[in-house]
N, C-alpha and C positions, 0 to 999 in steps of 0.2 A: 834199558833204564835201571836203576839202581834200584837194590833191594828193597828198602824203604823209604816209602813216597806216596805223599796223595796225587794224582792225577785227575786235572779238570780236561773234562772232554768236553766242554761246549760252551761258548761264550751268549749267557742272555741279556738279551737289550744294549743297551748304547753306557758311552761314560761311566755317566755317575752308578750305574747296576753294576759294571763291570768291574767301579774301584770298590763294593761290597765283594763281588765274587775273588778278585784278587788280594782284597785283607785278609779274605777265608781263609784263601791257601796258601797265605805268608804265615799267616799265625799259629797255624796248624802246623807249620813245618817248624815253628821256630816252641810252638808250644812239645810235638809228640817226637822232636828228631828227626824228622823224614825230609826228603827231598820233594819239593811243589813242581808239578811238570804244567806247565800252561798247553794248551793249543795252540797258540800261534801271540806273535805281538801281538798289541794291543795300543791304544794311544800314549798308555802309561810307558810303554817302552821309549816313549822318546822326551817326556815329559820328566819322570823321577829316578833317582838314582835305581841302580837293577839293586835287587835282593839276593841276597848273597847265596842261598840256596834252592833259587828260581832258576828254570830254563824252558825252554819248549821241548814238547815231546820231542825225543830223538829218533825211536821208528817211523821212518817214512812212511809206511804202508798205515800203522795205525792213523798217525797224522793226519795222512790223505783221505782216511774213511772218517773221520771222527771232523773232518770240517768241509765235507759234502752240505753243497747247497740246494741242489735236485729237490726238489718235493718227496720224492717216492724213500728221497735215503737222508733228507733231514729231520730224521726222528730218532726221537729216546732211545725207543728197542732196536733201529740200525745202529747206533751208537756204541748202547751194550752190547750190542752182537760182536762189536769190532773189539772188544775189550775181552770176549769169548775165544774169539781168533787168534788174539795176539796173544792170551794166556797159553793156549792149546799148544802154538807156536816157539813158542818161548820156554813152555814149563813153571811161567810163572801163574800165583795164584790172587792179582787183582781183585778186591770184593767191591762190591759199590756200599759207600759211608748214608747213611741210613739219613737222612735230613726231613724230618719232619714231624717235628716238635717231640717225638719221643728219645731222636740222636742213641737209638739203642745201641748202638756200634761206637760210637764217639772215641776217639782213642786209638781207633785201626791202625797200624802202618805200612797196608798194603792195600790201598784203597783209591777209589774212583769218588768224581759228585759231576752231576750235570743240573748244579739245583739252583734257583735263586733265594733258597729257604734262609740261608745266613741274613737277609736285609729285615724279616721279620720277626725272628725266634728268639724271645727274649733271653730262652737260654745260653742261647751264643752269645748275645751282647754282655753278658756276666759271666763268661766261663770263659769262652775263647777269644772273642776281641779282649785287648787291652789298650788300653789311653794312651799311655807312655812308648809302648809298641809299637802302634799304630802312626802315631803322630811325627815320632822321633827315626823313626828306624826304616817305614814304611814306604811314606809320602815326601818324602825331602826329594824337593826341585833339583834337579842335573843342572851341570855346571851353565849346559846352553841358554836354559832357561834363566838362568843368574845371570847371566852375560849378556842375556837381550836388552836392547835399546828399551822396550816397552817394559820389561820387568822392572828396568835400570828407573824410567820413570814413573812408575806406579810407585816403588818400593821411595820414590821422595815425597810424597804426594798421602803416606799412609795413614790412618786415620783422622784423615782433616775433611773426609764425608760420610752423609747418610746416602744407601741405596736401598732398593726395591729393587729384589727379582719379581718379576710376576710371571708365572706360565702362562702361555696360551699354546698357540701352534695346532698338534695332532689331536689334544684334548677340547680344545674351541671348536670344533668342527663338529657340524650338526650329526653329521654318520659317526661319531666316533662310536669306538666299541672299547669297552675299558673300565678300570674302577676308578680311573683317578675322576674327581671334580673339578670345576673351575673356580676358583679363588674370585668371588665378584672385586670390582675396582673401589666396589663403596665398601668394601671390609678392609680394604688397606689404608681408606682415606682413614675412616674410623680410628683404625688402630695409630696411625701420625698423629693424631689429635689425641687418643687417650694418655699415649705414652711424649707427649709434649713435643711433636717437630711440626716443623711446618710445612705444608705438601711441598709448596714450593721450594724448599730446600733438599728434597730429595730427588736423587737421580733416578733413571727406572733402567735396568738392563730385563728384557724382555726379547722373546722369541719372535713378538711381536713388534715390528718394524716402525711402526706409526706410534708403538708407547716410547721406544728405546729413543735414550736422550743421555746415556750416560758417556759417549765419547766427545759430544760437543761440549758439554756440560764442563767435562772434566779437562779440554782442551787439550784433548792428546794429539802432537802433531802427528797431519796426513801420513807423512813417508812413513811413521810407525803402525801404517796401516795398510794392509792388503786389502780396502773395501771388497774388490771383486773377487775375488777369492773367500772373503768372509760372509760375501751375502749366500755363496753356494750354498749345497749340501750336498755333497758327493759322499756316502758312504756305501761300502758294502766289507761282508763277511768272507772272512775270518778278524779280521785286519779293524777295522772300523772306519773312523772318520778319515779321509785323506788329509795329509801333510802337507801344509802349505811351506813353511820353511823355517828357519832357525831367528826369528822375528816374530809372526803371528801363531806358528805353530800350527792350530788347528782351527777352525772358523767359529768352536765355541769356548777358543783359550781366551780371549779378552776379554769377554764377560766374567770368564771363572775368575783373573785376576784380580778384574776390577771390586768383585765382590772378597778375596781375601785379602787386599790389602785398606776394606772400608775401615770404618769406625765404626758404625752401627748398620746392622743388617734386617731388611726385612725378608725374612727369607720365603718362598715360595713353597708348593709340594711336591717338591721333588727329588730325587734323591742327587742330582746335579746342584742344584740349591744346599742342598743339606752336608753336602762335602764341604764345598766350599766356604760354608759358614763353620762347620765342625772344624777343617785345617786354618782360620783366621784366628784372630786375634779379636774380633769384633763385639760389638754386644749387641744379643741376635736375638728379633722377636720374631716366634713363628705362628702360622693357623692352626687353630685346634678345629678341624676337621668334626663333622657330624655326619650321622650314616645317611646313606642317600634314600631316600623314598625310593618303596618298593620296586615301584612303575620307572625307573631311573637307575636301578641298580647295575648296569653293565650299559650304560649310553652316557650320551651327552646330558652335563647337569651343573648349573652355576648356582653355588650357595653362598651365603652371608656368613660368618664365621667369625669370631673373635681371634684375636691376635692374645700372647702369652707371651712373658722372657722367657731367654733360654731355648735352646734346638733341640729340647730331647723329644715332642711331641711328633709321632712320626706322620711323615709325608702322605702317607698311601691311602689313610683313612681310619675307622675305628675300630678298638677292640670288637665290636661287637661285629664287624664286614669279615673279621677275624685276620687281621695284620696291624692294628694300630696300636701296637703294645709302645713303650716311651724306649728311645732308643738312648741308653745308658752303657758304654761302654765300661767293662770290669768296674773297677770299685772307683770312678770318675763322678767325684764331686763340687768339677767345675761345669758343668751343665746346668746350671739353674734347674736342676730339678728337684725345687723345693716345693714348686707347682704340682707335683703328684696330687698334691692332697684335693686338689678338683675332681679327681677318681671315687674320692671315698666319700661316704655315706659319714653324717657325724657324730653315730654310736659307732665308728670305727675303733673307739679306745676301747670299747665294754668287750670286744671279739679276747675270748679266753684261750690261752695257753696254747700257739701257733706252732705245730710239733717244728721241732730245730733239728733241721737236718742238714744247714751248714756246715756242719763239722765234718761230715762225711768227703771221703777225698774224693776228684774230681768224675774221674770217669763212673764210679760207682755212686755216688751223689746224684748223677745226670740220668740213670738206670730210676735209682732208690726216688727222686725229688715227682719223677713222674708218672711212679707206678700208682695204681688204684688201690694201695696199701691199705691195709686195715685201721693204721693210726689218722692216718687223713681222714678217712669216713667217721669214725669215729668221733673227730674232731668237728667234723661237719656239724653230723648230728647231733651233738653237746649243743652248737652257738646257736641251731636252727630251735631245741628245744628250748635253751633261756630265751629267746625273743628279739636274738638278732636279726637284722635285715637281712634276707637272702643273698640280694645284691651286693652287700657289703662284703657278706662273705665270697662272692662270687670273684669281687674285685679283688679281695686277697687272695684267693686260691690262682687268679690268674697274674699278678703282680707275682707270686712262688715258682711262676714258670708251665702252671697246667695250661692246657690250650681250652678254648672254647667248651668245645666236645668235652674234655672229662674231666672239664669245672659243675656242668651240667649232672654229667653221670653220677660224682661224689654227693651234688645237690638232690637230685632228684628220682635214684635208682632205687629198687627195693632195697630191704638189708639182706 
């Protein structure tokens, strides 16, 4: 492998997690110079044009340990160990990139991640994803996909409807074990009615068989449809969803289309949902999520929820479950996230002299923005002493990028 290079060792979750984990390590490559080594395809290999300095690991031997499925050898520290080997072997000196919320490393170019931390660290979304990047550079459809029957007619058909994603599936089920919630059906009626549609005029793409109504609806002829291959779900790892063909693609590509070439989007919580709506064109209202009761924190749990413009509200849940920061790519000010201000307290103007540590360039800013520095505390303590709300401050220190944990510390440690 090349000298300089991030290398992902392990694909986590399905799709939409995996086109987080693969923006990480386009960005990263196209942000620090380095070459991104993947693990193995991915759906996106057959989906978007390749990235120009993406490949798959080329040592066999690493490869082969680094996408072991075994229980005994599909773990972290088997992973790392492999990346120990291949150093020892090699000469070369791989570190693993440090991802979790402090990015103390940020900037390496000889480095490893086996993380999903890019999908919630607001740092990343402002330092290392970019919008234009991303959007432009990243996720542009392959020729096949342009050339599909089905694209060919969705892409006539664009913005002349309303849809709903709704999730159910793995999260509906009474055993689930999990953080995500379920979206009730009477917060999406709600939100049709707040924001002016009429239920009836909206389609629903859904995991769920008895909601999904958006292929009749929209009258997509049969032969551009593989039903029986669409109703599977044949996946397995490294690789992901199986390949149905140069027409349907994969059994969850007609929903994702259906939903980027809508006109208005209701989008779901999910990071499937939230691509989709982030790569469209659409005007996307999404659920603002509220933290689960305590007795419900890792199970099955359907809550009521307000709908919001704009997709910056993330999927997963609340700042306070500690992932539900607003997902704002770099300096992207087409997000409607003008809605932040639902965050803040409203003696949020009175909050004095928020130290500026912007200017600081990027890697050393990323070090400087999250360290327990003296000028934060100090700042703390000033707004705490004039008779600012805690919480207010809380919201700003964690809207600056500090995570939960040492929003608290700066609040509430001795001097």
């Amino acid at each position: 492998m090349k000298n300089k290079k991030i290398v992902q060792i392990h694909w986590i979750g399905r799709f939409g997690n995996r086109m987080f984990q693969y923006a990480f390590g386009c960005t990263y490559s196209k942000m620090y110079g380095v070459h991104y080594y993947m693990p193995s395809e991915w759906e996106g290999s057959k989906l978007f044009e390749p990235f120009e300095n993406c490949s798959i690991i080329d040592d066999p031997t690493l490869r082969l340990e680094v996408n072991q499925t075994l229980e005994a050898l599909d773990t972290d520290s088997y992973r790392e160990s492999a990346i120990e080997r291949y150093n020892k072997k090699t000469n070369d000196n791989i570190i693993r990139l440090e991802l979790n919320y402090n990015n103390k490393n940020l900037g390496e170019t000889n480095t490893y991640f086996q993380s999903l931390h890019m999908m919630y660290d607001p740092m990343i979304f402002k330092n290392v994803f970019k919008n234009s990047s991303i959007k432009n550079n990243i996720f542009n459809f392959n020729s096949n996909v342009k050339n599909s029957k089905l694209y060919k007619f969705l892409s006539q058909i664009k913005k002349t409807y309303v849809v709903a994603h709704i999730r159910r599936g793995d999260i509906a089920c009474e055993n689930y074990v999990g953080a995500h919630s379920v979206v009730s059906l009477e917060s999406y009626d709600k939100a049709y009615e707040k924001f002016g549609f009429n239920k009836l005029d909206v389609l629903i793409v859904s995991d769920d068989q008895i909601l999904h109504n958006a292929y009749t609806k929209l009258n997509i002829p049969p032969e551009l449809l593989d039903m029986d291959e669409i109703k599977k779900d044949i996946w397995f790892y490294p690789i992901g969803q199986t390949f149905i063909d140069n027409e349907s693609f994969f059994n969850f590509f007609v929903d994702f289309l259906i939903l980027y070439f809508a006109k208005v989007i209701f989008r779901s919580n999910s990071s499937f949902s939230w691509w989709a709506s982030y790569l469209s064109d659409a005007e996307i209202y999404s659920p603002v999520l509220k933290k689960k009761p305590v007795s419900k924190q890792n199970s099955n749990y359907i809550q009521n929820c307000e709908f919001i413009k704009g997709n910056h509200k993330h999927f997963m849940g609340t700042v306070e479950d500690g992932y539900g920061y607003d997902i704002v790519f770099g300096d992207d000010n087409n997000n409607e996230n003008n809605d932040n201000n639902d965050n803040n307290d409203n003696d949020a103007k009175d909050i004095k002299n928020i130290p500026n540590l912007t200017t600081v360039s990027e890697p050393k800013f990323m070090k400087k923005f999250l360290d327990l520095n003296k000028e934060w505390k100090i700042w703390t303590d000033e707004n705490i002493k004039r008779g600012c709300a805690v919480q207010t401050i809380k919201n700003i220190l964690i809207e600056q990028g500090f995570s939960i944990n040492n929003a608290n510390d700066l609040l509430f440690q001795d001097k």
